[in-house]
N, C-alpha and C positions, 0 to 999 in steps of 0.2 A: 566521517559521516558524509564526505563528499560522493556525488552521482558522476561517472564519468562522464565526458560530454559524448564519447563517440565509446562503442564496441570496440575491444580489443581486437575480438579477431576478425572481423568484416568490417569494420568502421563506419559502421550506420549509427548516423545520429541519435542518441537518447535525447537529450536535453532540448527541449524547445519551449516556447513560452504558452504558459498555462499548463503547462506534463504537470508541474511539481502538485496541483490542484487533486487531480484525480489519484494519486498514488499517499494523500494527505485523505483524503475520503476513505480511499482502502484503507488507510492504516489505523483511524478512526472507530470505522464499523467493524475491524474482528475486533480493536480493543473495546469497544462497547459492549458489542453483542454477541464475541464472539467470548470473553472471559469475563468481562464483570458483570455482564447476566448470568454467569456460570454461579455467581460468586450471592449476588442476590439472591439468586433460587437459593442456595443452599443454604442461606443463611433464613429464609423463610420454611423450611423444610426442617429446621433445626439441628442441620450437621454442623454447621460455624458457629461459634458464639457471637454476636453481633461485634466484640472488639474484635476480633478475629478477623476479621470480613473486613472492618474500616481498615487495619493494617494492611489485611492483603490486597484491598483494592486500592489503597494509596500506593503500595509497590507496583504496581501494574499499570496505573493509570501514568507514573513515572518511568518508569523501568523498559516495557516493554514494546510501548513505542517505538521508541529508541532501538531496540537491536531488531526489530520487522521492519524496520525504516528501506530496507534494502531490497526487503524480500517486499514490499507494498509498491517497489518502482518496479518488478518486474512483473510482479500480477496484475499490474495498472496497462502496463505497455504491452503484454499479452492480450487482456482483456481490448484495447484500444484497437491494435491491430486483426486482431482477431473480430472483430465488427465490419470495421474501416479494411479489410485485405488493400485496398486500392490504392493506400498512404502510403505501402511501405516503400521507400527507396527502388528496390530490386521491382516490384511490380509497375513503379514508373518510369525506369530507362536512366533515372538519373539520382542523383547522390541526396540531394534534398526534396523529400514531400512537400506537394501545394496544398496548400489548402483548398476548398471549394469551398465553395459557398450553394 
């Protein structure tokens, strides 16, 4: 469940302090709203039986975290760069982003 520090094939830094914040938000909001509202509705809608729905939202709210964990640091660092173009490495000349203030 390790994050590399650097890009395999270009070796542009992932890892920097405060990343792990915003890819812990992504991972969060699909699992909130993106499947256990799935799971709410349907259990008010009367497709789940309400045991149904506590099972399957305890497997989820455990479970899938955990294997998006991966996929939430790339959507995170898309999302980041994709705002910020100006951070990335390559568009400042050199190996590590400054911050600005």
């Amino acid at each position: 469940m390790r994050i590399a520090e650097n890009c395999p094939q270009c070796g542009m830094r992932w890892w920097r302090d405060g990343f792990y914040l915003g890819a812990l938000v992504v991972n969060y909001a699909v699992t909130v709203f993106g499947l256990l509202l799935m799971v709410v509705l349907a259990t008010l809608h009367g497709w789940l039986a309400p045991r149904v729905a506590v099972a399957l939202s305890l497997g989820i709210a455990v479970i899938f975290p955990w294997i998006f964990y991966k996929w939430s640091w790339s959507f995170w660092l898309a999302s980041y760069y994709g705002v910020l173009p100006g951070e990335l490495p390559a568009n400042l000349g050199h190996d590590e982003p400054e911050l600005r203030e």
